[in-house]
Every structure is written in structure tokens, then in C-alpha cells.
Backbone as CSV, one residue per row, in Angstrom:
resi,resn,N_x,N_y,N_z,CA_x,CA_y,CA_z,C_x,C_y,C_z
1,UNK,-157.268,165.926,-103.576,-157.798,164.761,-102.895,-156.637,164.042,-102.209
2,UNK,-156.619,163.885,-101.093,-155.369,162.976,-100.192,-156.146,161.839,-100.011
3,UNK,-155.488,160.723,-100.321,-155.724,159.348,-100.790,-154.615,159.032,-100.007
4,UNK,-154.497,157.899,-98.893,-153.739,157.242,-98.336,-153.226,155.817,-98.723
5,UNK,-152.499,155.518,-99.131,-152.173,154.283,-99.089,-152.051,152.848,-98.446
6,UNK,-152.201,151.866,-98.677,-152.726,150.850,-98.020,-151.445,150.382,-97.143
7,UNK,-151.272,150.029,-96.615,-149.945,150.006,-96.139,-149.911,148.116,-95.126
8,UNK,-149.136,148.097,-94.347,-148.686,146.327,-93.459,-150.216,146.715,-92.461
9,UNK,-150.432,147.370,-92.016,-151.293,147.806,-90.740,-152.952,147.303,-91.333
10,UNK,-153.155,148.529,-92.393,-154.479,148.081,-92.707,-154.811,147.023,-93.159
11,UNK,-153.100,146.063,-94.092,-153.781,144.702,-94.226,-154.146,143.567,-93.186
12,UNK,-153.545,143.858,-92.192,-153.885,143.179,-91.046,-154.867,143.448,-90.041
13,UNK,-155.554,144.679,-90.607,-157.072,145.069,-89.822,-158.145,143.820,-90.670
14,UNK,-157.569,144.497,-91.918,-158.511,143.637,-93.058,-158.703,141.606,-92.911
15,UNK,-157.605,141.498,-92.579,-157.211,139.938,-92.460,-158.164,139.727,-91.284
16,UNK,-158.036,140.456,-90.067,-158.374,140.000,-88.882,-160.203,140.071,-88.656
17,UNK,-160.649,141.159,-89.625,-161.461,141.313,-89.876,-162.514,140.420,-90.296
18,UNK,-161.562,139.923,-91.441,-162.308,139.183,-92.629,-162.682,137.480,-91.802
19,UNK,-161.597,137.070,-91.366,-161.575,135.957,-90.309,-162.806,136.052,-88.831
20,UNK,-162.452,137.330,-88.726,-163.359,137.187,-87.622,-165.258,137.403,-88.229
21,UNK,-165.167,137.984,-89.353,-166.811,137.751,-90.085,-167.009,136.342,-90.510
22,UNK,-166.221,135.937,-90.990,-166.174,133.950,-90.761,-166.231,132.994,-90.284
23,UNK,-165.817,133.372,-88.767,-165.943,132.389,-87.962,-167.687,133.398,-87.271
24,UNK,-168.072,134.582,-87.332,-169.673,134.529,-87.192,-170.306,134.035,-88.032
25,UNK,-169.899,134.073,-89.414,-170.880,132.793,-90.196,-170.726,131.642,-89.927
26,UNK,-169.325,130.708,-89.401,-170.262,129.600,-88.849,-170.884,129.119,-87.958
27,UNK,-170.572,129.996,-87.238,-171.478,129.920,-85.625,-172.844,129.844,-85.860
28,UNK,-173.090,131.569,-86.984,-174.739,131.612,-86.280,-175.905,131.366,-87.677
29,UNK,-174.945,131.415,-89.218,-175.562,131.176,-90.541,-175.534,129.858,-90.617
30,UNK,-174.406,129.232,-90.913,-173.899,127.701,-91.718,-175.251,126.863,-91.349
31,UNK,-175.149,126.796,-89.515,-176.144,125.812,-88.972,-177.397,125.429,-88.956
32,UNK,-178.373,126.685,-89.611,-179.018,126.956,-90.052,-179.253,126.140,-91.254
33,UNK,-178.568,125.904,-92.166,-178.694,125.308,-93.438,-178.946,123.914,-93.780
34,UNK,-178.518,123.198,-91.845,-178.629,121.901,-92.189,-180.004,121.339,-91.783
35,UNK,-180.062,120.439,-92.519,-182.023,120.341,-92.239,-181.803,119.503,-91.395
36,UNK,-181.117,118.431,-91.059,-180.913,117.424,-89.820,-180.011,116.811,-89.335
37,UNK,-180.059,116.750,-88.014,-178.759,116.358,-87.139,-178.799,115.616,-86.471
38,UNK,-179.862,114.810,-86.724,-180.432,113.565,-85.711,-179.400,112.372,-85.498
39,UNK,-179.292,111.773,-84.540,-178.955,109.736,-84.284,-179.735,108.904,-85.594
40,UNK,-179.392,108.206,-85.823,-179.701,107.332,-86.000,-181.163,106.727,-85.451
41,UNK,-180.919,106.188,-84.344,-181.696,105.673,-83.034,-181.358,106.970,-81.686
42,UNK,-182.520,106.836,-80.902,-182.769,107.311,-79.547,-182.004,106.205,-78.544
43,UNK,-181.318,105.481,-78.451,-181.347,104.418,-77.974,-180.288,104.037,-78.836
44,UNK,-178.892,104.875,-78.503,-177.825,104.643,-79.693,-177.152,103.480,-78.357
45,UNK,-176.958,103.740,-77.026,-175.735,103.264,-76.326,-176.708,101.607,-76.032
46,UNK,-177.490,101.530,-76.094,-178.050,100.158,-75.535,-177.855,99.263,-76.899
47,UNK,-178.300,99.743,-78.563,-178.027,98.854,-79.038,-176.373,98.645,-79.779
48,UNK,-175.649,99.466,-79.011,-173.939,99.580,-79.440,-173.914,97.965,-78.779
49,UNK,-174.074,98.309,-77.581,-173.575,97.031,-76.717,-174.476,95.393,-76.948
50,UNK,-175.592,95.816,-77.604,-176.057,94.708,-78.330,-175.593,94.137,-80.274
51,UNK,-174.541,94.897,-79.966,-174.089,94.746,-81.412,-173.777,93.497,-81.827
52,UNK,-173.088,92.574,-81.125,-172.698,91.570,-81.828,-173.607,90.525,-82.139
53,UNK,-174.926,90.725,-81.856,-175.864,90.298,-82.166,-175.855,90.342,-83.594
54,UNK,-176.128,91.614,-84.699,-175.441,92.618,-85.394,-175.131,91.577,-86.560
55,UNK,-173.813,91.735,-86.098,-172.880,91.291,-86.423,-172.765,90.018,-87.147
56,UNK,-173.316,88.963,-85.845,-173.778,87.566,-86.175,-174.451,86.938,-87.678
57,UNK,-175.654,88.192,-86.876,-176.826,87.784,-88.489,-176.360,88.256,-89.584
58,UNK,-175.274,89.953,-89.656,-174.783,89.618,-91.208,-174.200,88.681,-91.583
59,UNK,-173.536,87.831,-90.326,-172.403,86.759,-91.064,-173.052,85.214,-91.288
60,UNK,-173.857,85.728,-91.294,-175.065,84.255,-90.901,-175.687,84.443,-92.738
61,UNK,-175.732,85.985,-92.866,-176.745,86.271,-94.028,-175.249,85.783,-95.780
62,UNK,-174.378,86.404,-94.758,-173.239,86.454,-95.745,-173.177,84.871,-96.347
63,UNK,-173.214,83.953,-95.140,-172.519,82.481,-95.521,-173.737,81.906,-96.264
64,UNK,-175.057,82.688,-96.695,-176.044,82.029,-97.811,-175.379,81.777,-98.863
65,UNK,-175.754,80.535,-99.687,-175.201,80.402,-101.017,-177.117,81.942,-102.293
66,UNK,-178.045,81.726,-101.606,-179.262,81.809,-102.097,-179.920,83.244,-101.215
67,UNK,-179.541,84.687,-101.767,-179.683,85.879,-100.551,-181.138,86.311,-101.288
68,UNK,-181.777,87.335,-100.282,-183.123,87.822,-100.528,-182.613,88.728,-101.670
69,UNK,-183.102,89.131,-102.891,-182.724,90.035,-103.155,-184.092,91.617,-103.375
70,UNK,-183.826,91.996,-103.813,-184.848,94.188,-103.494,-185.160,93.927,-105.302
71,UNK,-185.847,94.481,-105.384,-185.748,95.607,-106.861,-187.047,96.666,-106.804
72,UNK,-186.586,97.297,-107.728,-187.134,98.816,-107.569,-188.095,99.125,-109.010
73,UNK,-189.426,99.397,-108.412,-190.181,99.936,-109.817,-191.261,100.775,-109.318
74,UNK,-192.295,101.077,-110.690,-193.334,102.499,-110.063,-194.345,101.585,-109.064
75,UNK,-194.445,100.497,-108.705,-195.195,100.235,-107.611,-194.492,100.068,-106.075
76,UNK,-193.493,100.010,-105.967,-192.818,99.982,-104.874,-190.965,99.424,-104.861
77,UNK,-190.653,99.061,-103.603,-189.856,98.002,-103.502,-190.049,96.666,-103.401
78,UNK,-189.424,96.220,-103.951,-189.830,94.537,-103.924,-188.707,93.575,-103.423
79,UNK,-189.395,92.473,-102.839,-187.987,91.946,-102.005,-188.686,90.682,-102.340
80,UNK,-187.793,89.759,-103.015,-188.194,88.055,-102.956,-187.100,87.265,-102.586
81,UNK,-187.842,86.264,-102.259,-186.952,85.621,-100.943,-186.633,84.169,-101.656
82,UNK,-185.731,83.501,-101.654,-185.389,82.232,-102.417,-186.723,81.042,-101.647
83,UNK,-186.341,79.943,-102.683,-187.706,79.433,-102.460,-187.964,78.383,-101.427
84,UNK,-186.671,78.501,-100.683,-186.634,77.438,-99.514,-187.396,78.689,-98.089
85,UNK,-187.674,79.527,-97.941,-188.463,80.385,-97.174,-189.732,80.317,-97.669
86,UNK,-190.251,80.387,-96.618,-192.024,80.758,-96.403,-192.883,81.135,-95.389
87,UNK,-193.902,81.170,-95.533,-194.465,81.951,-93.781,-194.383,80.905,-92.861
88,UNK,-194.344,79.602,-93.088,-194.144,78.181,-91.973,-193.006,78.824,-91.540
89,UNK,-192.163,78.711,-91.955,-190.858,78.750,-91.834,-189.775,79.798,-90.930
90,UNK,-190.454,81.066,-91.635,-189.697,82.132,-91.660,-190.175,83.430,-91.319
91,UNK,-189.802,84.099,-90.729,-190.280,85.500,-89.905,-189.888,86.356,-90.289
92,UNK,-190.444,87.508,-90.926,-189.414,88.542,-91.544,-189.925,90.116,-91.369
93,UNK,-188.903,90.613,-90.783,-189.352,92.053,-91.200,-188.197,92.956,-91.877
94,UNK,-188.446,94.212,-91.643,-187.400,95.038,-92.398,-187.949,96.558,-91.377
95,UNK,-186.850,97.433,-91.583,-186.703,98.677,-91.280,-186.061,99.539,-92.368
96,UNK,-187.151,100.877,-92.729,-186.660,101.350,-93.732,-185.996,102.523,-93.387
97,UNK,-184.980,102.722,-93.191,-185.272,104.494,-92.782,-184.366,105.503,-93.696
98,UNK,-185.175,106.328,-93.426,-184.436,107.815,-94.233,-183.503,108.238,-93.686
99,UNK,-182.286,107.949,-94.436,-180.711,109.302,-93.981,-181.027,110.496,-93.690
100,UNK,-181.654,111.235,-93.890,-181.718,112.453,-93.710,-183.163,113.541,-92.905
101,UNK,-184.103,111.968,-92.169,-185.021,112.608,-91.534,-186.078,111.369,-91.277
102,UNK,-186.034,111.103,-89.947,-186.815,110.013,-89.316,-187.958,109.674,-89.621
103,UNK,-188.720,111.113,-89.710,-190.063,111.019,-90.045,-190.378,110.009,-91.429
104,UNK,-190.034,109.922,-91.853,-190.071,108.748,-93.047,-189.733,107.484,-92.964
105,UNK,-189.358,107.134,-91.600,-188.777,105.770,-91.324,-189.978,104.537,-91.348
106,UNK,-189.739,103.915,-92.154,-190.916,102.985,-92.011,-190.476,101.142,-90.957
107,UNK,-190.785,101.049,-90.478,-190.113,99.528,-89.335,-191.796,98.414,-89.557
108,UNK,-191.516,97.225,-89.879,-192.693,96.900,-90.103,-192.482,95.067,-90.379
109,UNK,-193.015,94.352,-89.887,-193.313,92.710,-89.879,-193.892,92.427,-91.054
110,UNK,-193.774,91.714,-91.553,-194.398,91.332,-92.822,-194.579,89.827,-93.378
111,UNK,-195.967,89.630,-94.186,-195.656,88.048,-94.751,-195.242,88.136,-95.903
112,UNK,-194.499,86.729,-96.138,-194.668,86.864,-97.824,-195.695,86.327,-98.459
113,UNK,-195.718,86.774,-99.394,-197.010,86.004,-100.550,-197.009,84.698,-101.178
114,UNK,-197.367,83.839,-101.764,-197.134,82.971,-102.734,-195.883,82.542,-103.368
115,UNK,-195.450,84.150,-103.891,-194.053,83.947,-104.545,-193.179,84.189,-103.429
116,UNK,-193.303,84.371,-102.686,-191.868,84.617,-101.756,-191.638,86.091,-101.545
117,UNK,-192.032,86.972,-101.707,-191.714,88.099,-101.870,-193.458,88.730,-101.062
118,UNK,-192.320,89.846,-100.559,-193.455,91.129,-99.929,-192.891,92.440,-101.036
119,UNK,-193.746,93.877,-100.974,-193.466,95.031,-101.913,-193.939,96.197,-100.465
120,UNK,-192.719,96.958,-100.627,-193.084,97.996,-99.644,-193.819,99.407,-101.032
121,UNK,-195.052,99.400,-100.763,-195.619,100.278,-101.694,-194.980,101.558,-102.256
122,UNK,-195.070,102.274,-103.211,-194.463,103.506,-103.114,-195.364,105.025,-102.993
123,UNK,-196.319,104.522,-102.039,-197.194,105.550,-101.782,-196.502,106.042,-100.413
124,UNK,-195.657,105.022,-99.922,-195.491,105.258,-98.500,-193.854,106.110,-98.644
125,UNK,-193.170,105.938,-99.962,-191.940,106.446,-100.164,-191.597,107.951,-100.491
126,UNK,-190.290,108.327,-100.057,-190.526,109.679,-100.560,-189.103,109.935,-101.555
127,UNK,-188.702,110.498,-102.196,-187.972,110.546,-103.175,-186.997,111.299,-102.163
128,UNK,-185.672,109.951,-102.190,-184.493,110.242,-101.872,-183.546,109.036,-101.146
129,UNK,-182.484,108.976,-100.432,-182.150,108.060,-100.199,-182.437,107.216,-98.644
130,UNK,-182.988,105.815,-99.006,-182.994,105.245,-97.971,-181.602,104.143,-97.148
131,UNK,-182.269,103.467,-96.524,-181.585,102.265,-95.692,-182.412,101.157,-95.647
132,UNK,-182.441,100.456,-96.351,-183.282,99.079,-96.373,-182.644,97.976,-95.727
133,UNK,-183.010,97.524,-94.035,-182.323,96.782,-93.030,-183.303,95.535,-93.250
134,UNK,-183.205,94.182,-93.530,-183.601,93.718,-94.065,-183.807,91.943,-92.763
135,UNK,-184.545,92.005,-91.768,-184.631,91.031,-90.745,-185.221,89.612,-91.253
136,UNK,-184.721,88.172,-90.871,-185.242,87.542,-90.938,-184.976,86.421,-90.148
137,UNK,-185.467,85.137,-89.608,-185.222,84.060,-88.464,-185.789,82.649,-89.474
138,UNK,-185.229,81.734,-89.511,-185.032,80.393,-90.658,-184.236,79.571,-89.894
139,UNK,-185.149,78.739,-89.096,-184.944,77.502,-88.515,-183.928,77.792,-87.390
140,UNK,-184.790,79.069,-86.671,-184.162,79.184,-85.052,-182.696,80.041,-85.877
141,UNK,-182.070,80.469,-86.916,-181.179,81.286,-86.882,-181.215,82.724,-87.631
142,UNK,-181.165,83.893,-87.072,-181.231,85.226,-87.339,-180.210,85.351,-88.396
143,UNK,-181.223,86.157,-89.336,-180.618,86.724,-90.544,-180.342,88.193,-90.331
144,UNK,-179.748,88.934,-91.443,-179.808,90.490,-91.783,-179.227,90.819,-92.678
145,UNK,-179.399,91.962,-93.834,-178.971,92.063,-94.813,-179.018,93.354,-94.802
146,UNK,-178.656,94.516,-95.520,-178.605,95.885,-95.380,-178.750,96.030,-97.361
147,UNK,-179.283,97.093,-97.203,-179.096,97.311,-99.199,-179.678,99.144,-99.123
148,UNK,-178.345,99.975,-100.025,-178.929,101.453,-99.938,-179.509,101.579,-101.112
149,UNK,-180.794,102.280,-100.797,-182.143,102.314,-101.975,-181.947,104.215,-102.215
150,UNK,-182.062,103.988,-103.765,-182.597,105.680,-103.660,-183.373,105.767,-104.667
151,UNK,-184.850,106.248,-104.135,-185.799,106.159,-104.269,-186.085,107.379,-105.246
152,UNK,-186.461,107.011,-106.383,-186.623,108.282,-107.606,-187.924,108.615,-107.781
């Protein structure tokens, strides 16, 4: 049996080889794997330049002594609002959206109830992580609050 030995040559077929089957997996496999590659928004460059809008209402939300706060149970999310807000008063919505796939984004106006608080149901949720953007307007000045939810 003549058996050749491996020698400088074939390891550098092998190297060049092996590199070049690698860079076809990430071209035409890897990309494949990712379930989404979406923006954010459709409409990324119009609200860049409306940012400091943005900006404002977190620092507006920041300088509260009294913030909305979320909590999480088997009926939904829940958000109550300190007790100087009310529907006279105060305008509120929220935008929920999913990191990892739009279709789940929920954007929606809302009142509060009695206690101060609205509950985004959890019929409408899907198990994983959200973005809970959190809008509100209290005596002519814009609020916003951000809080990451992951939804079990």
C-alpha cells in the first residue's frame, strides 16, 4: 500500500479549503437562521430628526418626584399612575412592541380607571421580550417613560 504523506502543500489546500466552505456558510446558511431583521419603525429618518422631542419628555418624565409605575401578573400588564393624574387631566397612551417581530406590536390610547391605572390584557401578549414606551401629556407638558417587559 503507498500511503503518501501529508506534507506544507496539502496543508494549505486544506486551510484554503476549509475557509473558503466558511465563508459559503455565511453567505448562504447563517442568514437563514435569523427570524428578523426589521427597523424598528418604517419611518426611521423622519422620527431621528424629531428626536429631541424624545428626549424632552424623558427629561420631563425623569424630573417627577411620583413616576407611573408597570407590574406584571396572569391577567396582564398593569400600569398605575400616581394620584395627581386622571382622565380630566391627562392623556395617555403607550406603544408596546416586540424586539424581535412587529407583528405583535401593540400602539394604543387609553383611559384610566378609577384607580389610576389601565392593564394591557394578556390575551393580546405573546411570551417573550417586549418594549413598553409609555406616553403621556399633564397640564400642556409631554411625558415618556420606557420599561423592558418580558413577558412569561
Amino acid at each position: 500500500m503507498n500511503l503518501k504523506k501529508l506534507n506544507w502543500g496539502h496543508g494549505v489546500v486544506i486551510a484554503l479549503g476549509s475557509f473558503i466552505l466558511f465563508i459559503l456558510f455565511m453567505i448562504f446558511i447563517f442568514p437563514n437562521g435569523q427570524k428578523n431583521s426589521e427597523l424598528i419603525t418604517d419611518r426611521y429618518y423622519e422620527e431621528e430628526l424629531a428626536y429631541q422631542e424624545v428626549i424632552d419628555a424623558k427629561n420631563n418624565a425623569d424630573k417627577l418626584e411620583e413616576k407611573p409605575t408597570y407590574h406584571q401578573d396572569r391577567n396582564g400588564i398593569g400600569i398605575t399612575f400616581p394620584s395627581a393624574y386622571n382622565n380630566k387631566n391627562t392623556e395617555v397612551s403607550f406603544y408596546l412592541y416586540r424586539t424581535d417581530d412587529s407583528n405583535f406590536d401593540i400602539k394604543k390610547d387609553v383611559e384610566l380607571d378609577g384607580a389610576n391605572r389601565f392593564v394591557i390584557p394578556s390575551k393580546v401578549l405573546r411570551k417573550g421580550s417586549y418594549t413598553l414606551k409609555l406616553y403621556w401629556t399633564h397640564a400642556d407638558v409631554k411625558y415618556e417613560i420606557d420599561y423592558d417587559v418580558e413577558w412569561t
